[in-house]
DOVO-62760 format. One record per residue (C-alpha): residue number from 1; x, y, z. Coordinates in Angstrom, 2 decimals. Layout:
<timars>
[NUM [X Y Z]]
...
</timars>
This chain:
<timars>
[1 [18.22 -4.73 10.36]]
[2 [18.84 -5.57 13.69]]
[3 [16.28 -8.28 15.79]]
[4 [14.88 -8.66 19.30]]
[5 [12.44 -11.47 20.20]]
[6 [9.15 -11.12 22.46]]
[7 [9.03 -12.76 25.71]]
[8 [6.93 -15.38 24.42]]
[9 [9.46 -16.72 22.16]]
[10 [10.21 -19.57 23.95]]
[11 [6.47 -20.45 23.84]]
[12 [6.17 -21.53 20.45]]
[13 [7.96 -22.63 16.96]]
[14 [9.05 -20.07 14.81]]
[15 [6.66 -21.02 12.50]]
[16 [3.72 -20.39 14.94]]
[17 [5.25 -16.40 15.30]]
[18 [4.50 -13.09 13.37]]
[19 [7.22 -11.34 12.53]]
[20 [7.11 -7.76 13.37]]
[21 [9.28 -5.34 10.71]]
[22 [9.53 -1.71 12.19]]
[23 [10.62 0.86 9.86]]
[24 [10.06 3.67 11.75]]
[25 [7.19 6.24 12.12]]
[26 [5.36 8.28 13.92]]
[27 [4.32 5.79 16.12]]
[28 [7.90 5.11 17.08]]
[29 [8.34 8.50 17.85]]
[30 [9.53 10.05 21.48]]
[31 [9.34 13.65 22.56]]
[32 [12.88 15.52 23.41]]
[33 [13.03 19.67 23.50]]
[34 [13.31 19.90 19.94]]
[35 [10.27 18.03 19.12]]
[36 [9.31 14.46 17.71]]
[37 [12.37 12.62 16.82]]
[38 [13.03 8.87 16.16]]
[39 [13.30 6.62 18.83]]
[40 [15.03 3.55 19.39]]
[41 [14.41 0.16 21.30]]
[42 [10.71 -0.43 19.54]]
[43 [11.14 -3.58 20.82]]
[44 [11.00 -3.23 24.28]]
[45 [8.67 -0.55 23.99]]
[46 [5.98 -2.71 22.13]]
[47 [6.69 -5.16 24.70]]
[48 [5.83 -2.69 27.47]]
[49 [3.23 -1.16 25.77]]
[50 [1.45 -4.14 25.45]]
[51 [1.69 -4.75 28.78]]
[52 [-0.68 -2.21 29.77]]
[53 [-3.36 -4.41 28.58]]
[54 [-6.34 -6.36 30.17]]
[55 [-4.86 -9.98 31.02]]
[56 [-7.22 -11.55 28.70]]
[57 [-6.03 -9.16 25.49]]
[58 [-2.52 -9.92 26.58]]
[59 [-3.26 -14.11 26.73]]
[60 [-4.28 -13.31 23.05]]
[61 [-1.60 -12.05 21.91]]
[62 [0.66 -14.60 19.31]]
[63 [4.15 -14.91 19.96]]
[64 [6.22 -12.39 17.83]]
[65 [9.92 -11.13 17.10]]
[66 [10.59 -7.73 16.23]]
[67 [12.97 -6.70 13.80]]
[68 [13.64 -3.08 13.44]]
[69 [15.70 -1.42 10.74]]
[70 [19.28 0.15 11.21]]
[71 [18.46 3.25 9.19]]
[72 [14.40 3.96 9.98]]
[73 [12.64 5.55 7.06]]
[74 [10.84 8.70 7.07]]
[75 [7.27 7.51 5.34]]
[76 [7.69 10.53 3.08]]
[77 [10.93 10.11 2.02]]
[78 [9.95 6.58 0.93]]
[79 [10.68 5.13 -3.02]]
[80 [9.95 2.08 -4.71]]
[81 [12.85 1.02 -4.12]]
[82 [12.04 0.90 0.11]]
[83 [9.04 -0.96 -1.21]]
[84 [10.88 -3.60 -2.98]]
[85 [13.78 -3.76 0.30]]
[86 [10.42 -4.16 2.66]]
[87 [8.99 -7.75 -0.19]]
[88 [12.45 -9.07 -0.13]]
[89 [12.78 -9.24 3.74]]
[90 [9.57 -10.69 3.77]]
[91 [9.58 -12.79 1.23]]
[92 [13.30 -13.81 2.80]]
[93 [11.54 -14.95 5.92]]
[94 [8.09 -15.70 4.64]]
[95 [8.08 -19.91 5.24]]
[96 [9.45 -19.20 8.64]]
[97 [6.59 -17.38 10.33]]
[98 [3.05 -17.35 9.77]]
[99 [2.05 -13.73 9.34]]
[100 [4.15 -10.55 9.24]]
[101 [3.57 -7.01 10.28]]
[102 [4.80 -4.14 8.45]]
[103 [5.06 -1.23 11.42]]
[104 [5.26 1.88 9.41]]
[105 [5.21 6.00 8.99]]
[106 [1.39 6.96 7.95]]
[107 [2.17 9.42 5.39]]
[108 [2.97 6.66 2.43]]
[109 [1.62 3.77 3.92]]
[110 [-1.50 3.15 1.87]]
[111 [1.30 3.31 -1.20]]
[112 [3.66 0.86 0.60]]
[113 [0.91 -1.72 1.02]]
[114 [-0.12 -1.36 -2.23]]
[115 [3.27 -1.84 -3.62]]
[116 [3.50 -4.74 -1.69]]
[117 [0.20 -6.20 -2.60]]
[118 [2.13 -6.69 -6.00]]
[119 [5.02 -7.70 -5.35]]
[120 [4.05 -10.34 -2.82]]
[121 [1.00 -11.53 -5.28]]
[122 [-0.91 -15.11 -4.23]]
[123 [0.34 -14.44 -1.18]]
[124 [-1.09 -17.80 1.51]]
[125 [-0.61 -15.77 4.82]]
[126 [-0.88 -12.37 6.50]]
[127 [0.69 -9.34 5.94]]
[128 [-0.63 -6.38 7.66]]
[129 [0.95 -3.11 7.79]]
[130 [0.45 -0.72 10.71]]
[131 [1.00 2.47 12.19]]
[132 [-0.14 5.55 14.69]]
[133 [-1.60 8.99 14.55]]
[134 [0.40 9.61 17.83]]
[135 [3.82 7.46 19.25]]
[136 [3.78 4.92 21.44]]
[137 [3.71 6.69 25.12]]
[138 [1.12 8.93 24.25]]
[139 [-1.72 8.63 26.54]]
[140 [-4.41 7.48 25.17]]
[141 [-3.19 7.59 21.43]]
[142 [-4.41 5.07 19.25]]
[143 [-0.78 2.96 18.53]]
[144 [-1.01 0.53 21.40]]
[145 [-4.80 -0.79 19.82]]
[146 [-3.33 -0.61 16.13]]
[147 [-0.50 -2.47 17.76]]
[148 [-2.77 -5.25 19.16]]
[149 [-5.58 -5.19 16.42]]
[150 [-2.59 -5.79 13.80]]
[151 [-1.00 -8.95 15.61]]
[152 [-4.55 -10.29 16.08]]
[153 [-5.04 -10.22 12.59]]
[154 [-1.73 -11.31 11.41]]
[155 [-1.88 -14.38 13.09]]
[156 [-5.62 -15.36 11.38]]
[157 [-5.08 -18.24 9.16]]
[158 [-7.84 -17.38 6.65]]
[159 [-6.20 -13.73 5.80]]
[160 [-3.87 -14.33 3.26]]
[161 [-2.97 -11.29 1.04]]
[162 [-1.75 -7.54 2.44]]
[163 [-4.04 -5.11 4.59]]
[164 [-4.03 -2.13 7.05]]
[165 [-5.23 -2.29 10.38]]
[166 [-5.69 1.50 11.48]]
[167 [-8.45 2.79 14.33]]
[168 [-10.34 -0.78 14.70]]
[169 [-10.42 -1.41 10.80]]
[170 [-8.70 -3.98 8.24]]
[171 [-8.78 -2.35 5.04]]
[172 [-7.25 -4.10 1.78]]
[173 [-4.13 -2.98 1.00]]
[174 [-4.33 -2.05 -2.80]]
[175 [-7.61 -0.57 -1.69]]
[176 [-6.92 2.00 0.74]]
[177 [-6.13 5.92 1.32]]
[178 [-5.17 8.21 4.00]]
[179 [-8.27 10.15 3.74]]
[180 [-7.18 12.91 6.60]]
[181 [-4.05 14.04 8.39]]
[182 [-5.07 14.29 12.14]]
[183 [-7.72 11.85 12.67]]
[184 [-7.15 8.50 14.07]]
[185 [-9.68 6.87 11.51]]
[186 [-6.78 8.42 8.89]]
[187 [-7.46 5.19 6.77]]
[188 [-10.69 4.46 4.35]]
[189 [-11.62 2.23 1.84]]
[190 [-13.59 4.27 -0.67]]
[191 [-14.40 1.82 -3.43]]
[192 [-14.48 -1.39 -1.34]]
[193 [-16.25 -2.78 2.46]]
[194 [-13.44 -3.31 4.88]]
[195 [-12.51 -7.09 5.13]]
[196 [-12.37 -7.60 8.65]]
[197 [-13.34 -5.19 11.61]]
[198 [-12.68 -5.20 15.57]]
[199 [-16.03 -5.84 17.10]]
[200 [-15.42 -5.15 21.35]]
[201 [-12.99 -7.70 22.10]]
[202 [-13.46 -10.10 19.20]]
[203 [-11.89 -9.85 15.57]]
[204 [-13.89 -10.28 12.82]]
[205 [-12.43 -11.29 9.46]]
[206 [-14.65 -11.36 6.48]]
[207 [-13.83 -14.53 4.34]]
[208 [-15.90 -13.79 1.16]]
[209 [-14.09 -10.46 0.71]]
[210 [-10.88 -11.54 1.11]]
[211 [-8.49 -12.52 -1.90]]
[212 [-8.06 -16.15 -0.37]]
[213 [-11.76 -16.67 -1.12]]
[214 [-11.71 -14.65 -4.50]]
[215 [-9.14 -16.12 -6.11]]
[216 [-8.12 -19.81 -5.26]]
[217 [-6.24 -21.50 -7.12]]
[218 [-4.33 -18.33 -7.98]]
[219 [-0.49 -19.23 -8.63]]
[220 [1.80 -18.36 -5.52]]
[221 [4.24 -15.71 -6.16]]
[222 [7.33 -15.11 -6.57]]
[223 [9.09 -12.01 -6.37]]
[224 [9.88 -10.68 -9.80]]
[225 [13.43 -9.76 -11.66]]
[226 [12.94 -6.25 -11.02]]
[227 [14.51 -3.19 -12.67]]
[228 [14.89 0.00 -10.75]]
[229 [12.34 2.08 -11.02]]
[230 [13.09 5.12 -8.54]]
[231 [14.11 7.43 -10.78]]
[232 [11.31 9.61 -11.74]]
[233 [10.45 7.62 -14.66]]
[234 [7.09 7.66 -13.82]]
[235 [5.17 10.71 -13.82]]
[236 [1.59 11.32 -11.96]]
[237 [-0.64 14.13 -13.88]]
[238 [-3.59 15.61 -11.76]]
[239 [-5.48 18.10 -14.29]]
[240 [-6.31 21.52 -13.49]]
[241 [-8.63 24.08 -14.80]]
[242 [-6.52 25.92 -17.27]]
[243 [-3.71 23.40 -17.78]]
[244 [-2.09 24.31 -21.00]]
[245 [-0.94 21.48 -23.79]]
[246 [3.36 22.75 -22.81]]
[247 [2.75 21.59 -19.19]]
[248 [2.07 18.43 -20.57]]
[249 [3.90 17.62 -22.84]]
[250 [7.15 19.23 -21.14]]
[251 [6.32 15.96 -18.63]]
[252 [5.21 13.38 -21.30]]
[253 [7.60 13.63 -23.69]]
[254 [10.49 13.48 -21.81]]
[255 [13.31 10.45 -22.85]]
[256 [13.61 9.31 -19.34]]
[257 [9.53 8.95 -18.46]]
[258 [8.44 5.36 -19.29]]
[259 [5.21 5.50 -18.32]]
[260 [2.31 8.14 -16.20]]
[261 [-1.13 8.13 -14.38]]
[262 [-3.24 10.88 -15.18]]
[263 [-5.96 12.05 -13.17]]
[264 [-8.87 13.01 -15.16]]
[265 [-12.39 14.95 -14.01]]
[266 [-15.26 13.11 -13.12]]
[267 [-15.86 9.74 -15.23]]
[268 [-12.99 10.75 -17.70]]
[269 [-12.87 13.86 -19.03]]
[270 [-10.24 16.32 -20.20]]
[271 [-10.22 19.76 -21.62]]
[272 [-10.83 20.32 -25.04]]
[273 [-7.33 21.47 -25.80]]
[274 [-6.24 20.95 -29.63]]
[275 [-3.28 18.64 -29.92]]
[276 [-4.10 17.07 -26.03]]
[277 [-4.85 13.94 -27.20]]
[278 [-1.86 13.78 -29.78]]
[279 [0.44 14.72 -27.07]]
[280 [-0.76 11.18 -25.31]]
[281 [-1.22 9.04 -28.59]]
[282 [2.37 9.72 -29.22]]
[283 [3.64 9.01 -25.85]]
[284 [1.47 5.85 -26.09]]
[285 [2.89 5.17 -29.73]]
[286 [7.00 5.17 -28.47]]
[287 [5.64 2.75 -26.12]]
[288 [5.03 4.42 -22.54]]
[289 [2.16 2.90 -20.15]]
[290 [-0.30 5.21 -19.76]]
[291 [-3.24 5.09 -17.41]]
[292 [-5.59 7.29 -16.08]]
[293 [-8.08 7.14 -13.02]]
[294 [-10.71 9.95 -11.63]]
[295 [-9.62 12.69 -9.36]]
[296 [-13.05 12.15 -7.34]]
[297 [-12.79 9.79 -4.15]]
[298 [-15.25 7.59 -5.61]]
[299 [-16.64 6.02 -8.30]]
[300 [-15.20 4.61 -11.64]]
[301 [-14.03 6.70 -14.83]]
[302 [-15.62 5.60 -18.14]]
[303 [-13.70 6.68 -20.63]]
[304 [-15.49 8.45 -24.08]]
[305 [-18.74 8.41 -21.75]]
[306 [-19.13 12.15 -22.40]]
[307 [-17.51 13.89 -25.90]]
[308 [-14.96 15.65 -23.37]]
[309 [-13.55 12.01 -22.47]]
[310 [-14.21 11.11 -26.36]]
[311 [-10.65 9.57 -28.28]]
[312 [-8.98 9.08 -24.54]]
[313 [-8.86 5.08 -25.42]]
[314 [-8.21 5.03 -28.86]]
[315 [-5.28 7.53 -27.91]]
[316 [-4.05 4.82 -25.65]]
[317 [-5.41 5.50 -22.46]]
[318 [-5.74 2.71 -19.83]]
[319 [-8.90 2.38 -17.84]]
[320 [-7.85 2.84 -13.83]]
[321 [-12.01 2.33 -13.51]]
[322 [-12.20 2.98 -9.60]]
[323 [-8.43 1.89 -8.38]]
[324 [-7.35 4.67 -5.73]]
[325 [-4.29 7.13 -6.74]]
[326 [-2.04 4.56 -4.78]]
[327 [-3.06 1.50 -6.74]]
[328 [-2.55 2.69 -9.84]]
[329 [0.80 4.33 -9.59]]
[330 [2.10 1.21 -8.12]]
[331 [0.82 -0.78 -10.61]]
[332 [2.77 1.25 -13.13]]
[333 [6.21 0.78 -11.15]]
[334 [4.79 -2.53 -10.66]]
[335 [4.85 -3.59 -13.85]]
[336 [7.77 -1.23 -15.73]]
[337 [10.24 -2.57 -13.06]]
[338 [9.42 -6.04 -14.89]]
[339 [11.02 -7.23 -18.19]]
[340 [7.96 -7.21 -19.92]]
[341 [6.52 -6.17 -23.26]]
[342 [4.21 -3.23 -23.64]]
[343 [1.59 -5.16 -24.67]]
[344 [1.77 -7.26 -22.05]]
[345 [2.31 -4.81 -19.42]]
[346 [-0.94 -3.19 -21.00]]
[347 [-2.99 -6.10 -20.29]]
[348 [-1.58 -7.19 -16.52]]
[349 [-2.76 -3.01 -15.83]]
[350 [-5.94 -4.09 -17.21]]
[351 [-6.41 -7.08 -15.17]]
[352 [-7.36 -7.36 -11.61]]
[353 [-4.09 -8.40 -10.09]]
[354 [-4.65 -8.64 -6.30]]
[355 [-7.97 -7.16 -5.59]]
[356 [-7.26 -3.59 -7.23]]
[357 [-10.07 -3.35 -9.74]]
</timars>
C-alpha cells in the first residue's frame, strides 16, 4: 500500500485520525476515450473533492490519512482472501486511529463488510466501508456526500462494529445488500432499521441498535488462525423450478467442497425430489457445514414449517432464519477458514455472532 496524509494532519494525534483504506472502485474511477478506468492519486482527489464543500461541513471534517493500495481491486474480482488482506491492515493499525474507512468497488461490498464484521468481531471503534454509484468528478454524483457522511461517522465514538454509509444511510454491515445496480440508494437493509441516518446537516447514530449497546461485555477480538478458504470450497445453491437431484449432487459431493448455502423457496421448502434429502444428509454426515436461507428479500425460513421443508433439519440443515445471501456465505468461510470442529462450527453458524441473526 502506499500512504498520503490529509492536510489536517498536523492538527491532531494519530490517535484522534480515521484512517482512510482505498481499494479502488468505481468511485475512484476517471473517464479517458476508452471508458472508465482506474485512477490514481485518491488522495489528493478526496482532498479536493472535499473542498468543494460548505465551510461549516469542511470544519467538521476529522483529520484523516489515506492509504491507497498498490494493486486496486476490481469489487468483482474480490475473494476471501482480499477480505482477510483488508482485517489484517486494519487490525495492523487499529490502536493507532480511532475509526477506519474501507473506500471500496460497490459490486461486493455488502460481502466485504460482512466478511469483515467477522473477522474484526467485538470490535470498540468504527469501521465503515464506502463507495459511489458514479467517480469522484462527476457532477453531482453521490461519492463526495458518501465521502463526507462516511468520515462523519467513522469518527463517532459510540459506533463500534462495521457499517455502510451509501446515499445518506448507515446500514449494518452483516445486514446489508445491494438491492439495485444504478440507483444511488444501491444499499438496503431488508431485515433490520438502519443504525444511524444523515438528517440535513446533522448525523444521527442510533445507540440501541448498534452492537456496542447489544452486546457489552462481548470479548474483543482477535483475528483468527485462518486457513485459506478461496478455493471454491464453498458452494452457494439457489433452487430452481425443475432442478434435478445430478445438479446437486454433482456440486455437493464433490472431495474439495467443505461446506454450502442453499437457497430454499419461501420459509424453507424444496422440491419433492426422491433421494434430495439423502444427497444433503450425507454431505452433512462426512462432515460439511451446511446452511440454508430463503431466496425471498425478506422474512425468515422455518424449516419443516410446511411438509415440502419437512426432514431439511434432521438431514442437517442449518437455520440462516433471515441473514441476507452475504451473511451467510461469509459466515461459512468465516468459520471453515478456522481450526474448528464441526460441531462447533455448527453452533457459532447458529449463534448470533455480530448482529447477523
Amino acid at each position: 500500500m502506499s500512504s498520503t496524509s490529509s492536510p489536517l494532519v498536523n492538527t491532531a494525534p494519530t490517535q484522534e485520525r480515521i484512517l482512510v483504506i482505498y481499494t479502488g472502485g468505481t468511485i475512484g474511477m476517471q473517464q479517458h476515450v476508452e471508458g472508465l478506468t482506474p485512477g490514481g492519486n485518491f488522495s489528493e482527489r478526496m482532498a479536493t473533492a472535499l473542498s468543494q464543500l460548505p465551510l461549516a461541513h469542511q470544519h467538521a471534517i476529522p483529520a484523516y490519512d489515506v492509504v491507497s493500495y498498490t494493486s486496486l481491486i476490481d469489487s468483482s474480482a474480490a475473494t476471501p482472501l482480499t477480505w482477510q488482506q483488508l482485517a489484517k491492515d486494519i487490525a495492523n493499525q487499529l490502536t493507532l486511529y480511532r475509526g477506519f474507512i474501507v473506500v471500496h468497488g460497490t459490486d461486493t461490498l455488502s460481502w466485504t463488510a460482512a466478511s469483515l464484521a467477522y473477522q474484526l468481531q467485538g470490535l470498540d471503534r468504527p469501521v465503515v466501508l464506502t463507495g459511489a454509484m458514479h467517480p469522484l468528478e462527476t457532477a453531482n454524483g453521490d461519492a463526495l456526500d458518501n465521502l463526507y457522511g462516511a468520515l462523519r461517522f467513522a469518527a463517532s465514538a459510540e459506533l463500534r462494529e462495521v457499517a455502510i454509509f451509501f446515499a445518506n444511510r448507515l446500514l449494518r454491515g452483516s445486514r446489508a445488500i445491494k438491492q439495485h445496480s444504478e440507483a444511488l440508494d444501491a444499499f438496503t437493509s431488508p431485515s433490520y432499521p438502519l443504525i444511524g441516518e444523515r438528517v440535513g446537516d446533522d448525523f444521527i447514530y442510533y445507540p440501541s441498535r448498534g452492537l456496542a449497546y447489544q452486546q457489552r461485555g462481548a470479548p474483543r477480538f482477535e483475528l483468527s488462525d485462518y486457513q485459506c478458504v478461496a478455493n471454491g470450497e464453498i458452494i452457494r445453491i439457489v433452487l430452481w423450478p425443475g432442478i434435478s437431484l445430478w445438479q446437486v449432487a454433482s456440486l455437493l459431493n464433490d472431495s474439495r467442497v467443505k461446506g454450502a448455502l442453499f437457497q430454499l423457496w419461501g420459509s424453507g421448502n424444496i422440491p419433492n425430489t426422491p433421494g434430495l434429502l439423502d444427497i444433503i444428509a450425507n454431505a452433512s454426515g462426512e462432515g460439511k457445514l451446511l446452511a440454508a436461507i430463503s431466496q425471498c428479500p425478506q422474512g425468515s425460513i422455518h424449516l419443516g414449517a410446511y411438509a415440502a421443508g419437512h426432514g431439511l433439519a434432521e438431514a442437517g440443515l442449518l437455520s440462516g432464519e433471515n441473514m441476507t445471501p452475504e451473511a451467510a456465505f461469509t459466515k461459512l468461510v468465516h468459520l471453515l477458514a478456522q481450526p474448528l470442529s464441526i460441531d462447533k462450527q455448527r453452533e457459532r453458524f447458529l449463534t448470533p455472532l455480530v448482529g447477523e441473526r
